[in-house]
PyMOL Python script that loads the backbone (N, CA, C, O; Angstrom):
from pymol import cmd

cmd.read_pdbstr("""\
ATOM      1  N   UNK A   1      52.656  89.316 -90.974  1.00  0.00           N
ATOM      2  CA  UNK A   1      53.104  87.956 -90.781  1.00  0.00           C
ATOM      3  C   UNK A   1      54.252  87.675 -91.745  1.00  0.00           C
ATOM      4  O   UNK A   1      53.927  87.494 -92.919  1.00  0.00           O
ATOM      5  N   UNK A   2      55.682  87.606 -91.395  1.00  0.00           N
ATOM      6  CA  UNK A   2      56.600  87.368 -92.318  1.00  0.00           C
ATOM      7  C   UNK A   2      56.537  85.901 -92.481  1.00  0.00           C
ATOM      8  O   UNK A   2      56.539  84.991 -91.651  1.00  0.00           O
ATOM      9  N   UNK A   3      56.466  85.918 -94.128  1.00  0.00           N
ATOM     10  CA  UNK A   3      57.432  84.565 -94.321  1.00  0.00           C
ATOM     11  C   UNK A   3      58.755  84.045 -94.630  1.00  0.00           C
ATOM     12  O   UNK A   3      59.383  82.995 -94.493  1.00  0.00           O
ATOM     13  N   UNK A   4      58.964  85.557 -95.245  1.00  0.00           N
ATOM     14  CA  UNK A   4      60.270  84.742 -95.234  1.00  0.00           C
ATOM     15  C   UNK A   4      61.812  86.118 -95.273  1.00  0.00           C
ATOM     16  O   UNK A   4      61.908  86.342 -94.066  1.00  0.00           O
ATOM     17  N   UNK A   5      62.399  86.600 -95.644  1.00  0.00           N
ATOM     18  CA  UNK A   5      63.273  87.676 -95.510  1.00  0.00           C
ATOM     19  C   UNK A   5      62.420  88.812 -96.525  1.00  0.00           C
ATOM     20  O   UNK A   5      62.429  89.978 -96.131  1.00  0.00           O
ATOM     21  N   UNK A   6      61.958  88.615 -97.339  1.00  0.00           N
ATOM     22  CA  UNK A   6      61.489  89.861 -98.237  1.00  0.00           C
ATOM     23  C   UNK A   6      59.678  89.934 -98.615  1.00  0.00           C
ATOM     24  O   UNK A   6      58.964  90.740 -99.211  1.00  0.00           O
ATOM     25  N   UNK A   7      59.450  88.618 -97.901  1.00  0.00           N
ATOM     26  CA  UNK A   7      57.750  88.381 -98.483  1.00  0.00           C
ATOM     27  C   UNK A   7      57.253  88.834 -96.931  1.00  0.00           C
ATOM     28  O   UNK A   7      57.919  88.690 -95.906  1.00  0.00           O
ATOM     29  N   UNK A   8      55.640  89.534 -97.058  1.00  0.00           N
ATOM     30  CA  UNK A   8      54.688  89.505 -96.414  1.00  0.00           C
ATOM     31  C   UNK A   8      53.696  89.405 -96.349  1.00  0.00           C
ATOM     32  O   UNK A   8      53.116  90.478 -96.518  1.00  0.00           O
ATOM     33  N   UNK A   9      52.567  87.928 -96.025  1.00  0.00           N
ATOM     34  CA  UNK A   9      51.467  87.778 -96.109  1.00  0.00           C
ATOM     35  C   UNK A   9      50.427  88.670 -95.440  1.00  0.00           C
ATOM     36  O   UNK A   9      50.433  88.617 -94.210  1.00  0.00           O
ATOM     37  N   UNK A  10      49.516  89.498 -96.023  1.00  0.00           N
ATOM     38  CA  UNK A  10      48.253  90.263 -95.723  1.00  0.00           C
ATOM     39  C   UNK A  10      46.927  89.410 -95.412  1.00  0.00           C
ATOM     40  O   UNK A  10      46.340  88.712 -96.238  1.00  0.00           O
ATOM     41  N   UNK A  11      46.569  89.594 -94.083  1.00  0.00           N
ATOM     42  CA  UNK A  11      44.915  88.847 -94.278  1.00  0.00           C
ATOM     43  C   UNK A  11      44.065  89.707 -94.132  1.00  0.00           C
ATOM     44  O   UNK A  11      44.181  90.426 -93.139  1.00  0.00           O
ATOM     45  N   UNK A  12      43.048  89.910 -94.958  1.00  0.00           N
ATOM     46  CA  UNK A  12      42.097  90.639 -95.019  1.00  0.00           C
ATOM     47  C   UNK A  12      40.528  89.709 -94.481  1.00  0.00           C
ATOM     48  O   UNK A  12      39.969  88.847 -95.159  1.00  0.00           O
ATOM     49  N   UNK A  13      40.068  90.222 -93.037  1.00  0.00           N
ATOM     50  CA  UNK A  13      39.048  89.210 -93.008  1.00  0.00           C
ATOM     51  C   UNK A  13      37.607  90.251 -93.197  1.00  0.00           C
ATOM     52  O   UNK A  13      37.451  91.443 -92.934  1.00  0.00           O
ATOM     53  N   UNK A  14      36.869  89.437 -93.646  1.00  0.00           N
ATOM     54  CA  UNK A  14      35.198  89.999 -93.826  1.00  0.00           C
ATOM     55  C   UNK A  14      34.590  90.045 -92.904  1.00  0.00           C
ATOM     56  O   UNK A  14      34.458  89.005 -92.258  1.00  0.00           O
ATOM     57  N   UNK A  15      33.889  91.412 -92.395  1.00  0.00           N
ATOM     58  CA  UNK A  15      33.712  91.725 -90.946  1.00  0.00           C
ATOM     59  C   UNK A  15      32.049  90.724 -91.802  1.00  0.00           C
ATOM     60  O   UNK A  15      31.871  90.480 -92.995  1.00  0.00           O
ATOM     61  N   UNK A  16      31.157  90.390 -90.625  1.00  0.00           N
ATOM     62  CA  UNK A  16      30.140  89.976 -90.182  1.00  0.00           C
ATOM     63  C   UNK A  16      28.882  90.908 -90.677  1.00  0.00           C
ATOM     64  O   UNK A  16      28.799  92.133 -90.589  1.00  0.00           O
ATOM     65  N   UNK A  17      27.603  89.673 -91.410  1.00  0.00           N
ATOM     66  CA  UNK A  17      26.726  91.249 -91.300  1.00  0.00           C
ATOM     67  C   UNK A  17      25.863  91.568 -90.341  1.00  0.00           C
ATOM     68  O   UNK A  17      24.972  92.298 -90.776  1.00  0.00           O
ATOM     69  N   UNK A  18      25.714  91.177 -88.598  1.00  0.00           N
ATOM     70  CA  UNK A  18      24.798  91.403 -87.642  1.00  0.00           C
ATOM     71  C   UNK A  18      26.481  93.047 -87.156  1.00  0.00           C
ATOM     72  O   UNK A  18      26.400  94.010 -86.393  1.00  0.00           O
ATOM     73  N   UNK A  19      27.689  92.570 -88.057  1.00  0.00           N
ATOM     74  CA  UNK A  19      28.113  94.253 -87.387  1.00  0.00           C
ATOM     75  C   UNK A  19      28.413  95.485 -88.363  1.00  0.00           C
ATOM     76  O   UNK A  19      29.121  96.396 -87.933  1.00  0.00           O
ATOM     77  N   UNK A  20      28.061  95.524 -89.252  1.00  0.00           N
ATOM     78  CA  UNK A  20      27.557  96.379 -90.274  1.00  0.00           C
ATOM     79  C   UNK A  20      26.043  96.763 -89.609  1.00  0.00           C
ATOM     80  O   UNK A  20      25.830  97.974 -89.667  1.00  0.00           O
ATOM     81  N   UNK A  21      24.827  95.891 -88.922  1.00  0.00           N
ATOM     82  CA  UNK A  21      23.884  96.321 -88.790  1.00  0.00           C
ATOM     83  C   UNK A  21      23.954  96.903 -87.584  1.00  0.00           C
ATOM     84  O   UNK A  21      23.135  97.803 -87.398  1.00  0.00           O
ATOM     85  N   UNK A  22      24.864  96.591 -86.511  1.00  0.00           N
ATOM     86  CA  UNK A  22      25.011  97.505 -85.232  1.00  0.00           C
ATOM     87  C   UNK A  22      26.170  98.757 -85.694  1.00  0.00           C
ATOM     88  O   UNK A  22      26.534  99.603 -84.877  1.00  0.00           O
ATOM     89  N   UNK A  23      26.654  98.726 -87.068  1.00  0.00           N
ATOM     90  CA  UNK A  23      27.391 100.084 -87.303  1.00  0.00           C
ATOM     91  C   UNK A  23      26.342 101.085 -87.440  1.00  0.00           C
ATOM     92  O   UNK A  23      26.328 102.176 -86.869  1.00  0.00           O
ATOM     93  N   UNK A  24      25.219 100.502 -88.468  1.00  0.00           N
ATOM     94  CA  UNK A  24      24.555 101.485 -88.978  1.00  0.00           C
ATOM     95  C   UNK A  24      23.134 102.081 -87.865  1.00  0.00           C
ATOM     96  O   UNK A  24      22.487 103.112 -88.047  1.00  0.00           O
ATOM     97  N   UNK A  25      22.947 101.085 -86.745  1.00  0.00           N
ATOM     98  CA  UNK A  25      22.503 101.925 -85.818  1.00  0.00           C
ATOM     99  C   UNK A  25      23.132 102.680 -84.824  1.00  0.00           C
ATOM    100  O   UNK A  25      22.766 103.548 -84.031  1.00  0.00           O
ATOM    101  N   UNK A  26      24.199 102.099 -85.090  1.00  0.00           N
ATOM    102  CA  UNK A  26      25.371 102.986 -84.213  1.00  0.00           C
ATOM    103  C   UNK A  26      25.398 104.943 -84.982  1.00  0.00           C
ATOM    104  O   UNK A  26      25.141 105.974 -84.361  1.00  0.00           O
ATOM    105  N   UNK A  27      25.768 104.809 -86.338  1.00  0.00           N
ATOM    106  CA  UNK A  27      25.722 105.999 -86.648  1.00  0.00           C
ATOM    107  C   UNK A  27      24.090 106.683 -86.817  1.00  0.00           C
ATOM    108  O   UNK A  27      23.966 107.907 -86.793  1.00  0.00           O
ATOM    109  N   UNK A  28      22.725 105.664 -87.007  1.00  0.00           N
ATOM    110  CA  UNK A  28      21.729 106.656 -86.702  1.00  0.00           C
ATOM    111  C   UNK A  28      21.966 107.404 -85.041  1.00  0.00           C
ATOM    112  O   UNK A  28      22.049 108.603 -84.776  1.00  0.00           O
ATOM    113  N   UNK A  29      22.021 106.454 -84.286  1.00  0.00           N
ATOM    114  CA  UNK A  29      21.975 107.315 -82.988  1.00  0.00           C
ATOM    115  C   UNK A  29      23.291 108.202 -82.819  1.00  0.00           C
ATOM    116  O   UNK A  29      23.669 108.742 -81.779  1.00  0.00           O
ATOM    117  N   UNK A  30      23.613 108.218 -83.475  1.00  0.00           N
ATOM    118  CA  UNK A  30      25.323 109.750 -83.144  1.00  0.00           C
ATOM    119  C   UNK A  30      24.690 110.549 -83.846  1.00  0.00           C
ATOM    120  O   UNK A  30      24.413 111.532 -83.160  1.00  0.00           O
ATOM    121  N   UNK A  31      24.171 110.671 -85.258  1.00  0.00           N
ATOM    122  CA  UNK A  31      23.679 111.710 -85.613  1.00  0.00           C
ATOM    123  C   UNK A  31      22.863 112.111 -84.782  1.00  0.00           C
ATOM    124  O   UNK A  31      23.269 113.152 -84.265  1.00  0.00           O
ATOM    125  N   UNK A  32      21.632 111.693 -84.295  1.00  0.00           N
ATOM    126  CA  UNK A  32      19.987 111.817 -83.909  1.00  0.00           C
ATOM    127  C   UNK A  32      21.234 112.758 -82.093  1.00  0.00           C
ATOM    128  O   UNK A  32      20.897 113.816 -81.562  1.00  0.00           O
ATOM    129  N   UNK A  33      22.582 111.860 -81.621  1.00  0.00           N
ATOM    130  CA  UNK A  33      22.251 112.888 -80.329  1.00  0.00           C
ATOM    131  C   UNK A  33      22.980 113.902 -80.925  1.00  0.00           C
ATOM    132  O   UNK A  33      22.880 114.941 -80.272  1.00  0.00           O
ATOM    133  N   UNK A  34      23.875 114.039 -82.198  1.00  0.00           N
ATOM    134  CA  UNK A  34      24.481 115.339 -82.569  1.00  0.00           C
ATOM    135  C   UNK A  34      23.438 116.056 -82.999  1.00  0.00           C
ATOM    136  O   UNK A  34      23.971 117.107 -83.354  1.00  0.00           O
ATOM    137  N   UNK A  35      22.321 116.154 -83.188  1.00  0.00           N
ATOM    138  CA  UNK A  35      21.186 117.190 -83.801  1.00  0.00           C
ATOM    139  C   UNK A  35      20.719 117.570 -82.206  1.00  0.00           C
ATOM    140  O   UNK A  35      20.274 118.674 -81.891  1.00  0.00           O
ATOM    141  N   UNK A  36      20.826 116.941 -81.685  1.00  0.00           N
ATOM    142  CA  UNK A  36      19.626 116.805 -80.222  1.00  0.00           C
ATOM    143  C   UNK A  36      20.857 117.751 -79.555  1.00  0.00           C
ATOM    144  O   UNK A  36      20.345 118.466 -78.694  1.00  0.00           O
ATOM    145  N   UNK A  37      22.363 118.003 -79.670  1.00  0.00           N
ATOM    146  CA  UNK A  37      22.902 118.637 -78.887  1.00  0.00           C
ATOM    147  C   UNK A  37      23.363 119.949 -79.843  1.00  0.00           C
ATOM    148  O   UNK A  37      23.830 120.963 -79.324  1.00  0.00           O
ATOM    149  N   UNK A  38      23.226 119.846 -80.930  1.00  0.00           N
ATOM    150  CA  UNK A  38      23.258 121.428 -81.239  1.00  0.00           C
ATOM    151  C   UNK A  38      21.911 122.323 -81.309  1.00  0.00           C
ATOM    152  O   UNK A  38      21.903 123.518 -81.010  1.00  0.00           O
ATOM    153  N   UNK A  39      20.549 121.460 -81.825  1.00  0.00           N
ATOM    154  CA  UNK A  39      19.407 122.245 -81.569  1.00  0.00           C
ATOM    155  C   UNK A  39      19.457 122.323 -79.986  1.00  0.00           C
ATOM    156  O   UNK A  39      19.297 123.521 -79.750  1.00  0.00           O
ATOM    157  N   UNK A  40      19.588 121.701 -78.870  1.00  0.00           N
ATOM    158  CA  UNK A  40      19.597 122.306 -77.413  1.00  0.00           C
ATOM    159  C   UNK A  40      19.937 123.455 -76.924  1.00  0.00           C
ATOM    160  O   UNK A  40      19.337 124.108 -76.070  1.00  0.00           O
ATOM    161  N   UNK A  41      21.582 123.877 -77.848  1.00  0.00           N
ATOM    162  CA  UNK A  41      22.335 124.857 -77.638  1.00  0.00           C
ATOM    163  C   UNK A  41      21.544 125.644 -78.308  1.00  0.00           C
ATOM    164  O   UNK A  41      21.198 126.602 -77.617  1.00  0.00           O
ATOM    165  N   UNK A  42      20.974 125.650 -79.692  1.00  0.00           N
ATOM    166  CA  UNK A  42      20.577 127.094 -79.996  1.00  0.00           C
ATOM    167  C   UNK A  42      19.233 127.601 -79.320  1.00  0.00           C
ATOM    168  O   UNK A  42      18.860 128.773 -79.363  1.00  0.00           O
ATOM    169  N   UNK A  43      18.466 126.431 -78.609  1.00  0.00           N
ATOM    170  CA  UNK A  43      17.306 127.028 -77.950  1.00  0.00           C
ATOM    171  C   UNK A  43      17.673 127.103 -76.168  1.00  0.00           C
ATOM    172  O   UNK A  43      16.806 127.162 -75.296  1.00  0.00           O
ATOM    173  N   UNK A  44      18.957 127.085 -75.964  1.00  0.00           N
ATOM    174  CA  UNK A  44      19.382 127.769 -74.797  1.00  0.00           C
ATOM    175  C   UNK A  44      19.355 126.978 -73.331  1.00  0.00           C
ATOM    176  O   UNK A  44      19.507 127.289 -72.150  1.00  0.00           O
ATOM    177  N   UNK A  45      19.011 125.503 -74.269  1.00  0.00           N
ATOM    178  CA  UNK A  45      18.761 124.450 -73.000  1.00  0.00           C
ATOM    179  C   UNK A  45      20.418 123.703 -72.792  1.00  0.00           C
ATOM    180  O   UNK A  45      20.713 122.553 -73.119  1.00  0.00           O
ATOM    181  N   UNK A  46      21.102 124.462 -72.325  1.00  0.00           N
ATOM    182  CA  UNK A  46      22.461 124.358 -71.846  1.00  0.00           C
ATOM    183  C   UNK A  46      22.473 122.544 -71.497  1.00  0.00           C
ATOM    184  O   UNK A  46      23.104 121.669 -72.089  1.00  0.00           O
ATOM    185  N   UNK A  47      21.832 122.460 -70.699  1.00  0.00           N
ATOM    186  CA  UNK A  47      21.858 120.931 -69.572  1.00  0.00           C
ATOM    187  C   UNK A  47      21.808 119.959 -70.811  1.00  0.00           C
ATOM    188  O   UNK A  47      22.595 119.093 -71.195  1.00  0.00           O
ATOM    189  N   UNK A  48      20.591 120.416 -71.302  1.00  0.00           N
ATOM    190  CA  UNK A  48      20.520 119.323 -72.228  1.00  0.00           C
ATOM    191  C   UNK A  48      21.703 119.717 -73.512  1.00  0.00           C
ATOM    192  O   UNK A  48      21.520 118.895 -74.410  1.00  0.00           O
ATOM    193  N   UNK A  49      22.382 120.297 -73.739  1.00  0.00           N
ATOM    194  CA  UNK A  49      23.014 120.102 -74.824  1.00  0.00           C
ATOM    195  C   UNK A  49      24.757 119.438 -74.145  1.00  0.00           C
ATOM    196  O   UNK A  49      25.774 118.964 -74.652  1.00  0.00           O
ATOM    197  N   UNK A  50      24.419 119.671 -73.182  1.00  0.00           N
ATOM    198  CA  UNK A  50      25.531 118.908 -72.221  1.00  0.00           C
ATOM    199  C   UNK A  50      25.769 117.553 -72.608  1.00  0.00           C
ATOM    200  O   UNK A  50      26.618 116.911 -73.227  1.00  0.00           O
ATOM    201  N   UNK A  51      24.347 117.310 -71.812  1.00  0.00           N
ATOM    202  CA  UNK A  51      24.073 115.988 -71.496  1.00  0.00           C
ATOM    203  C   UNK A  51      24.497 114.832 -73.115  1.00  0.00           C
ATOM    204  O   UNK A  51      25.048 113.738 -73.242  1.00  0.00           O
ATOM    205  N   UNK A  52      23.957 115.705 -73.961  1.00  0.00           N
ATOM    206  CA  UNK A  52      24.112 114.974 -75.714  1.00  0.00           C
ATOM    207  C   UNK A  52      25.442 115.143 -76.016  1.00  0.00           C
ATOM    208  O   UNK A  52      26.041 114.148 -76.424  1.00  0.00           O
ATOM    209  N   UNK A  53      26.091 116.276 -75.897  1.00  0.00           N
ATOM    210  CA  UNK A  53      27.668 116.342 -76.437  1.00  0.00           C
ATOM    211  C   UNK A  53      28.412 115.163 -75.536  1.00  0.00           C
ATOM    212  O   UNK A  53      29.441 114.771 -76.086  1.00  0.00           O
ATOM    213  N   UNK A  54      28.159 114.596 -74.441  1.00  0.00           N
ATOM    214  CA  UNK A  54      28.356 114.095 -73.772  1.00  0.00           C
ATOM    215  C   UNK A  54      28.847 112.573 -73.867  1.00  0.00           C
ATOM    216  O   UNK A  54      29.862 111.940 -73.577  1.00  0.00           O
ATOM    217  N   UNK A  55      26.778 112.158 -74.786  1.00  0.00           N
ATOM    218  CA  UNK A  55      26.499 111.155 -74.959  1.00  0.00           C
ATOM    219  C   UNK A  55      26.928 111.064 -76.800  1.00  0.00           C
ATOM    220  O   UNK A  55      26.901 109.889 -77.164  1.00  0.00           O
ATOM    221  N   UNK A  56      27.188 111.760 -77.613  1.00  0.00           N
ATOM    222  CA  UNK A  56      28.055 111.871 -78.340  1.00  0.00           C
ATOM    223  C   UNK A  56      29.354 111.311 -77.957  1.00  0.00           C
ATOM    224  O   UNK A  56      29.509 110.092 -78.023  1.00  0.00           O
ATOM    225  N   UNK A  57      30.230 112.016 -77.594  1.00  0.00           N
ATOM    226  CA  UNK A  57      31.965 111.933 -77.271  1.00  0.00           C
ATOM    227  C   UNK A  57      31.839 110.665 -76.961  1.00  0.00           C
ATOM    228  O   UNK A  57      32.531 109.916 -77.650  1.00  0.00           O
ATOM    229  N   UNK A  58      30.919 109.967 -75.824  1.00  0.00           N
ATOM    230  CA  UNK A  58      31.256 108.067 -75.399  1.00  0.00           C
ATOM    231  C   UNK A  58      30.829 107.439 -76.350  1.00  0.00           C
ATOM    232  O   UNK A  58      31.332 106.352 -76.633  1.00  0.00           O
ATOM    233  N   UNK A  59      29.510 108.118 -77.276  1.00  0.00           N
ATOM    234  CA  UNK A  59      29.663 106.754 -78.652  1.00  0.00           C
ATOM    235  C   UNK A  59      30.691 106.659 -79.213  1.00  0.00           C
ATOM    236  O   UNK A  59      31.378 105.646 -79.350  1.00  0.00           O
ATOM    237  N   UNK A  60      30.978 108.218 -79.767  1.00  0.00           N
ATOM    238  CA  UNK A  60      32.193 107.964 -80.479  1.00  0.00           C
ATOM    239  C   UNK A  60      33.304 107.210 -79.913  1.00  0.00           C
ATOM    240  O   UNK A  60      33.761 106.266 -80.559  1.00  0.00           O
ATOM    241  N   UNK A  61      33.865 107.570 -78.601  1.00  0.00           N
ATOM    242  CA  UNK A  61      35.094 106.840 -78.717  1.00  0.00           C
ATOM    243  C   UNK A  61      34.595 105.007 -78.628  1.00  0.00           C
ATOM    244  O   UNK A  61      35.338 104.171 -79.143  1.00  0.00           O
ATOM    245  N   UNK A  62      33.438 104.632 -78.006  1.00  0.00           N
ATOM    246  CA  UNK A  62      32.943 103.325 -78.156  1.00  0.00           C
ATOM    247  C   UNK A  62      32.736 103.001 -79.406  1.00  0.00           C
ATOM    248  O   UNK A  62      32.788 101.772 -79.439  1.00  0.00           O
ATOM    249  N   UNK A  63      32.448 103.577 -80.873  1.00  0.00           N
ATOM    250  CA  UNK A  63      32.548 103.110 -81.655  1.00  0.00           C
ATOM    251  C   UNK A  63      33.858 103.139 -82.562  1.00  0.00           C
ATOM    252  O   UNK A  63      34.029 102.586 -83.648  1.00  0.00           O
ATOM    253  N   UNK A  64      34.577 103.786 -81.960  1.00  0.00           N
ATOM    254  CA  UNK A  64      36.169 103.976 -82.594  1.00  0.00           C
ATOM    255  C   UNK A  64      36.559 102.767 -81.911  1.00  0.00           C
ATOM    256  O   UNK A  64      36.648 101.887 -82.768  1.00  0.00           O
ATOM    257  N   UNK A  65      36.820 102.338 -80.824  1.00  0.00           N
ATOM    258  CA  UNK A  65      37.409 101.647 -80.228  1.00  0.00           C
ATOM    259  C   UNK A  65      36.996  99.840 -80.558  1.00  0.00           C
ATOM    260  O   UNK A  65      37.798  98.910 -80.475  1.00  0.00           O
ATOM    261  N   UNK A  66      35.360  99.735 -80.978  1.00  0.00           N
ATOM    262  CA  UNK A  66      35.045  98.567 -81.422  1.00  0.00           C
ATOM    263  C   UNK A  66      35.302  98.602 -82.914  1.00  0.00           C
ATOM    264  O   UNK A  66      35.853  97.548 -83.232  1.00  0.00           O
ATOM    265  N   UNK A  67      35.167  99.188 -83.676  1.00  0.00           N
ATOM    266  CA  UNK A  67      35.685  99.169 -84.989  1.00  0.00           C
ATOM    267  C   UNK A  67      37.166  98.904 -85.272  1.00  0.00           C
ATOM    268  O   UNK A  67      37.541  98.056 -86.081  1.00  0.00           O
ATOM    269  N   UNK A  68      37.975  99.673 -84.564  1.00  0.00           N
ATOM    270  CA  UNK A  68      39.524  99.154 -84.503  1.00  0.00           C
ATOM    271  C   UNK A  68      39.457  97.768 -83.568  1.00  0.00           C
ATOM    272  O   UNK A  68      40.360  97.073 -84.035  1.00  0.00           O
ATOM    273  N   UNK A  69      39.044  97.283 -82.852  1.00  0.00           N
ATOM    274  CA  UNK A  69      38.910  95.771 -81.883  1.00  0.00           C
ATOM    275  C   UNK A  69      38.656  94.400 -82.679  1.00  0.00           C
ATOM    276  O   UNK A  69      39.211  93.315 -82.506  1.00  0.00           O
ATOM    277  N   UNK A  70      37.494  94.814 -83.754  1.00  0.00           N
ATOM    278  CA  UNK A  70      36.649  94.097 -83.926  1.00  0.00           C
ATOM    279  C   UNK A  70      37.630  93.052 -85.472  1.00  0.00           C
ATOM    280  O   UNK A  70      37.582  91.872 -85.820  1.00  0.00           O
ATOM    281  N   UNK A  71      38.518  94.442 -86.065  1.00  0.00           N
ATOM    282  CA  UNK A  71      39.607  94.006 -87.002  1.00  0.00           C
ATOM    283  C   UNK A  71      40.581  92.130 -86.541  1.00  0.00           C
ATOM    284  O   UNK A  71      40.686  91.070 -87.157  1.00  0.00           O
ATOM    285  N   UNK A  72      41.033  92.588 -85.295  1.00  0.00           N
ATOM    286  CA  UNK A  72      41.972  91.625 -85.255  1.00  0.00           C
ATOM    287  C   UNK A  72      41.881  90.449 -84.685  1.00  0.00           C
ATOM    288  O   UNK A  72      41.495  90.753 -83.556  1.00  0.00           O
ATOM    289  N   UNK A  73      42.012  88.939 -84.723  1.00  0.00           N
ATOM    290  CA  UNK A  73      41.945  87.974 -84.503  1.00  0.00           C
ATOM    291  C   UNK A  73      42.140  87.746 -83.402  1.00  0.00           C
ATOM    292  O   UNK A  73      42.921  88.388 -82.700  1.00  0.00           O
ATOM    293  N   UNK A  74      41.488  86.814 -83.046  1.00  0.00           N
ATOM    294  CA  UNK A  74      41.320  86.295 -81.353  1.00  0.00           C
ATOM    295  C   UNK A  74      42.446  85.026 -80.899  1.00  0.00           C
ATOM    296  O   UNK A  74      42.922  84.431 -81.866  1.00  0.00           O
ATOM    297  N   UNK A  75      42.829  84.645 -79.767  1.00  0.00           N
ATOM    298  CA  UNK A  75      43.568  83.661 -79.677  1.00  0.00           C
ATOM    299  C   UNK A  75      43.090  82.578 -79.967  1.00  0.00           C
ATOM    300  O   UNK A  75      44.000  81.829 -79.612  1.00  0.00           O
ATOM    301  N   UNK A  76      42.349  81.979 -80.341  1.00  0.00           N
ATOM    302  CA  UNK A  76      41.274  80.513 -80.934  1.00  0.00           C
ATOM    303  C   UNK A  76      41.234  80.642 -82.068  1.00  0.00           C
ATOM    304  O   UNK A  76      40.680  79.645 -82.529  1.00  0.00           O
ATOM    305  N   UNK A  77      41.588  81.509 -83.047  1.00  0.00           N
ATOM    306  CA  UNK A  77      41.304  81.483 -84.565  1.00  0.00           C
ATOM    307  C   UNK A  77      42.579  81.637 -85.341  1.00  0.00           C
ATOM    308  O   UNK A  77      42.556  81.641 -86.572  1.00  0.00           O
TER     309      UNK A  77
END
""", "prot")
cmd.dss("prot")
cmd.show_as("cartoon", "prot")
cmd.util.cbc("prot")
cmd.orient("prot")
């Protein structure tokens, strides 16, 4: 946000704590399907280690994508 030819105001806002508590179940369940899809693979259950790398890759990019979203201000505020 410029103000003026050489200044720039920074806002730093404080995320919420009901989304710190959906971060941190967000990362129990990525770990819990990243264990669930490499023990699959080493006991040879292909489908299922599919199915978890799978369900891995869409958390992740769903939680990349709400974490960068969740930063920037809405048109009402």
């Amino acid at each position: 946000m410029p103000n003026g030819a050489d200044t720039f105001t920074i806002t730093i806002r404080k995320r919420p704590r009901w989304f710190w508590v959906l971060a941190g179940l967000w990362v129990l369940l990525e770990v819990l399907f990243l264990q669930t899809a490499l023990a699959s693979a080493r006991e040879d259950e292909y489908r299922a280690a599919a199915i978890s790398w799978i369900a891995v890759a869409v958390m992740t990019a769903g939680g990349v994508l709400v974490w960068f979203r969740q930063g920037r201000p809405r048109a009402g505020e």
